[in-house]
N, C-alpha and C positions, 0 to 999 in steps of 0.2 A: 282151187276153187274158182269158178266163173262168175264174174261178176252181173247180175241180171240184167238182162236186155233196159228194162225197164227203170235202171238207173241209168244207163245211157241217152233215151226216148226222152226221159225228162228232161235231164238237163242239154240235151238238142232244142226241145221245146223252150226250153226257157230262154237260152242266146235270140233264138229265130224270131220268139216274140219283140225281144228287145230289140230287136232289127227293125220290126217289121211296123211296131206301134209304139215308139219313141218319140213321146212328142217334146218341145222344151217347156220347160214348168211342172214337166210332171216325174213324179219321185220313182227312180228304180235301185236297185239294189247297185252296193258299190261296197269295194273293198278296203277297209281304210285300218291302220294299224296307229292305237291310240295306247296310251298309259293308265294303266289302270288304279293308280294314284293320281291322279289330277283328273279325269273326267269321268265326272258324274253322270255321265251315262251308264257308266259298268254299276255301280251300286244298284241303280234303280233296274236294269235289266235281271243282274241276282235276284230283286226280289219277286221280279216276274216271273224267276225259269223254275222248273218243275226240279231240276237235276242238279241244283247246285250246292256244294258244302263249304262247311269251315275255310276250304282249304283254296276257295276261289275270292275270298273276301279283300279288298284292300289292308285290311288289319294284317292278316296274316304275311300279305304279301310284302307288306311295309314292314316286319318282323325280320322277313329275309332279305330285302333290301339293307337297310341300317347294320345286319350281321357281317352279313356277307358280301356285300356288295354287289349282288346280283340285278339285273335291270329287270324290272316287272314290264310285259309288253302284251298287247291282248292284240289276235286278227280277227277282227269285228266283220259279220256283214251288216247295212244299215240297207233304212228302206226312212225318208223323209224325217233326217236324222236324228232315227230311234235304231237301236242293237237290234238283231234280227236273230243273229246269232254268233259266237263266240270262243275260242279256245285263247286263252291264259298261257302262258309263257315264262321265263326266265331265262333271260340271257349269260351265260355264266363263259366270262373272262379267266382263263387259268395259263399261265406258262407250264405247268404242270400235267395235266389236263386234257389243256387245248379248248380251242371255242367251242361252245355248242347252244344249242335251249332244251329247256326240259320243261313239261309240265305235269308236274311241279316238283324242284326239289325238296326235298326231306318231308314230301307229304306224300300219306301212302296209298294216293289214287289224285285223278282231275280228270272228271268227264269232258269230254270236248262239249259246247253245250250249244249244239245245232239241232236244228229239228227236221230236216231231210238231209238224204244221202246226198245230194246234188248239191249241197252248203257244205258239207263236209269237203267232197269233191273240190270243191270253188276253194273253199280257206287251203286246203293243204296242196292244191296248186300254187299260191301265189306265196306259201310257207319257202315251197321247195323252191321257187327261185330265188328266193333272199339267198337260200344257204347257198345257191351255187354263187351268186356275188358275194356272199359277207364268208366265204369259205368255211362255214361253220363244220364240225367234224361228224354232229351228226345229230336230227333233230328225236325227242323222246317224248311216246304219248303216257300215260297210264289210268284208261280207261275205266271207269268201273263196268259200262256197258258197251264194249268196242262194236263198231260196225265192220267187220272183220272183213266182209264184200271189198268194202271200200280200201281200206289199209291193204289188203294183198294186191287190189288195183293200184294204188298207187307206193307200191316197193315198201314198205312195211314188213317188218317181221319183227316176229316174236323174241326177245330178249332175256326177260325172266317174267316167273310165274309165281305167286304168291298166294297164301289165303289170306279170307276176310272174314269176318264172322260180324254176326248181329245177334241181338235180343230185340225180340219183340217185346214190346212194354204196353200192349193195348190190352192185352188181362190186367184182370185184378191185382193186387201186389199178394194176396195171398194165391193165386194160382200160379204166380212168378214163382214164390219163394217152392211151391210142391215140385215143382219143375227141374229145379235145381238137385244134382248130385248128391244121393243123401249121406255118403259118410263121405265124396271130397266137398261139398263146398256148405250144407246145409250146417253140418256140426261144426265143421270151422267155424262158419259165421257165430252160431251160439258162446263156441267156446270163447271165441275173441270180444263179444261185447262182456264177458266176465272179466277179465282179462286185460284188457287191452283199454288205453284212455284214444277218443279221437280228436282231433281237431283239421279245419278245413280254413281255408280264407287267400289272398293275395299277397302278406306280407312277406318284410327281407325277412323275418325270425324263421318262416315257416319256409323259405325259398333253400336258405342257408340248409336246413335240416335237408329237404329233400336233394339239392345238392350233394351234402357228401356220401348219402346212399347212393346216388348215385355214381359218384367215380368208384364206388365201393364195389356195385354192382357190374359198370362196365372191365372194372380191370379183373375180376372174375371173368367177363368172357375175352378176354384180350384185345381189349378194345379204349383206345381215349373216351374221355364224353365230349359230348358237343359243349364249346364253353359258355361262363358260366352268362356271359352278358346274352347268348342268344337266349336264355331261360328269363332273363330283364326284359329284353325286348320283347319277348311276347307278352308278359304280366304289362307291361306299357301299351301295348300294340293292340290287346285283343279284349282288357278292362275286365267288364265284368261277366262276360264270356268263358272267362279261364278261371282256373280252381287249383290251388294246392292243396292234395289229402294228406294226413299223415297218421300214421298210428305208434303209437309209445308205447315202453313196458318201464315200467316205473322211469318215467320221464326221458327213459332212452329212446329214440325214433328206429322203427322197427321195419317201416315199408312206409311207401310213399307214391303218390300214381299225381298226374297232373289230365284234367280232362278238360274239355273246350265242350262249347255249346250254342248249336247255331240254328235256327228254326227247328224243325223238331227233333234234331237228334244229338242227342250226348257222345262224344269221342272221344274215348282211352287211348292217351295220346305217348305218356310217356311215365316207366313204371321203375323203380327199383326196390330193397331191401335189403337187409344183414339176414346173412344166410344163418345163422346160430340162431335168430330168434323164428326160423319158418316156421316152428310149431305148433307157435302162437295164432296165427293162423290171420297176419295184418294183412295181407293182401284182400282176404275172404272180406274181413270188415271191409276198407276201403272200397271195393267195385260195391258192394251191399250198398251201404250208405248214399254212394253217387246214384245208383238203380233208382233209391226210393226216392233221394233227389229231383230225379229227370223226370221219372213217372208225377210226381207232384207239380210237376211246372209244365203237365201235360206233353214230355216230348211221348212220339211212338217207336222211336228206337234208340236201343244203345250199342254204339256199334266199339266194339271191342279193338276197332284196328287191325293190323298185319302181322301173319305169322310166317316166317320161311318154312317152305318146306319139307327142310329136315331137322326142324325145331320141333321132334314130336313130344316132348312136356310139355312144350309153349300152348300148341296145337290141342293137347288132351284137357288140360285147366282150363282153355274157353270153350269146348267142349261139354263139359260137366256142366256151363254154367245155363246149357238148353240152348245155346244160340245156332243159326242157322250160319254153315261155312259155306263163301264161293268160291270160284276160282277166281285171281286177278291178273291180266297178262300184260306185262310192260310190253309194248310196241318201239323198233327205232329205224331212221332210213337216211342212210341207206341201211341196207344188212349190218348186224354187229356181231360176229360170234361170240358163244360165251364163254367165259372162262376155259383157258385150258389147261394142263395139268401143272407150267412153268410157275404161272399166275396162282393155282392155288396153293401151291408149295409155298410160295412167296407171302401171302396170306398169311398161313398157319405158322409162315419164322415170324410175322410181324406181330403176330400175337402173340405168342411167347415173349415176344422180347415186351410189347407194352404189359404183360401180366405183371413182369418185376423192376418196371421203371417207380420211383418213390413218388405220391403224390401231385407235387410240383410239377415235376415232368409231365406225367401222366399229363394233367389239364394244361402244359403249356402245348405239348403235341398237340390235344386237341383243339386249341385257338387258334394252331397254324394249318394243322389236316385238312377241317371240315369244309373249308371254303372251297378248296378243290374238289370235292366229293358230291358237289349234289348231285 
């Protein structure tokens, strides 16, 4: 792909001017790399920018700060110091690993949030010479709306691919609910408000619960969960923003979804369940209830979150539920190949083995895993 004359034009135009009618006293653009926990600038630019979510807020980033120990870093351009524009970061330290940044880890997108190619251009030039001094391994975008020109101009490629899916919430809630799948998700839902007791809020009682469906869930797919204090620190980090759902069957907790909430849009963020009770149909409740939720507090979308692509139940469930799927393409540079066949063998023993690790283990691997893995 070539990249347009016209993003080179400009951003020639823009140095030359700056050459040419730099006077002192008067404000131009400058590149400056700030923390986005301590300066109040980054807050108040969010709530200027058209493109930004949950997953660019101090709350969240302070979430994985505190977890993990990752460093939150934003490369800002400014213009008569106001943000102009912006990409968010994480510095992530691993003997394991190895150095790198990512934006964002364990979130499942972060637009860069410029508003000309020629910004973009400018921040991930002066991106890539950090990594060649601070020898970082390798820096990672994940765009919701890549500027694709730009990234293949400056060494960028494609990593992995992902869906995304959304519900429109600007209908009526009865033309939501006609919308929906009518024997996977409409009957569900009927049958589980008979059925099923719900309850929602921030508390330890309700955390605990969705907790252990959760290692329940992930040692089903052979996988630790992320431990249990990262789930504290965001019920601390992100207030009343965040939500624990749960659904019972005679007091037994049956499925359980945790969703965040940030201008107008509701995010299904993190889901589990006992597979003996699917029939019940807790999931159908839980996303139902959060739906009519969001649409009440006026969001316009609920965006359902990330599916891999060879996840096709994951993929078919949000689906049914009427949402619109995109594509999503992680970006990294230099080049990263993907997985190859050593790696995925490696994988599939590793899961096997966490499927029949007891409990304990299970959640202590994942206190020590996840910090290397954003």
């Amino acid at each position: 792909m070539v990249v347009p004359l016209s993003i080179h034009v400009s951003f020639f135009l823009r140095v030359l001017k700056c050459l040419l009618f730099f006077k002192p006293g008067v404000a131009v653009m400058a590149v400056l790399k700030i923390d986005p926990l301590l300066d109040r600038r980054w807050p108040k630019f969010l709530e200027r920018h058209s493109k930004t979510s949950v997953f660019h807020t101090p709350n969240w980033l302070q979430a994985l700060h505190r977890t993990y120990g990752y460093e939150p870093l934003v490369y800002a351009l400014t213009r008569a110091n106001e943000l102009t524009s912006g990409i968010v970061f994480c510095r992530i330290k691993s003997w394991f690993t190895g150095l790198r940044v990512v934006s964002l880890p364990f979130s499942d997108y972060c637009q860069p949030l410029v508003s000309e190619s020629v910004d973009f251009i400018e921040l991930l030039t002066v991106i890539q010479k950090d990594r060649e001094l601070e020898d970082w391994k390798y820096i990672e975008l994940r765009p919701t709306v890549p500027d694709r020109c730009v990234l293949e101009e400056m060494g960028f490629s494609e990593y992995d691919t992902v869906y995304t899916h959304k519900l429109d919430l600007r209908p009526d809630l009865e033309t939501i609910f006609r919308s929906l799948h009518k024997s996977q998700v409409q009957r569900a839902i009927l049958k589980s408000q008979k059925i099923l007791s719900y309850e929602e809020g921030r508390s330890d009682a309700l955390l605990e619960k969705f907790f252990r469906l959760q290692v329940l869930t992930r040692r089903k797919h052979g996988l630790p969960p992320q431990p249990l204090v990262w789930f504290r620190n965001l019920m601390d980090c992100l207030g009343d923003s965040i939500k624990i759902r749960v659904a019972s069957k005679d007091d037994q907790p049956v499925a359980s979804i945790i969703t965040l909430f940030f201008k107008d849009t509701m995010v299904y963020k993190y889901g589990c369940s006992d597979s003996r009770f699917s029939r019940f149909g807790g999931m159908s409740l839980l996303f139902w209830n959060a739906i009519k939720e969001a649409k009440a507090a006026g969001a316009s979308d609920f965006d359902f979150g990330r599916s891999d692509y060879n996840n096709k139940g994951l993929i078919a469930f949000k689906d049914h539920w009427g949402t619109s799927r995109s594509t999503l393409t992680y970006h990294r540079f230099p080049a990263t190949r993907h997985q190859n066949s050593d790696e995925r063998l490696l994988t599939r023993i590793a899961k096997q083995t966490f499927g029949h690790l007891p409990d304990c283990v299970l959640t202590a691997a994942g206190r020590r895993l996840y910090r290397h893995l954003g």
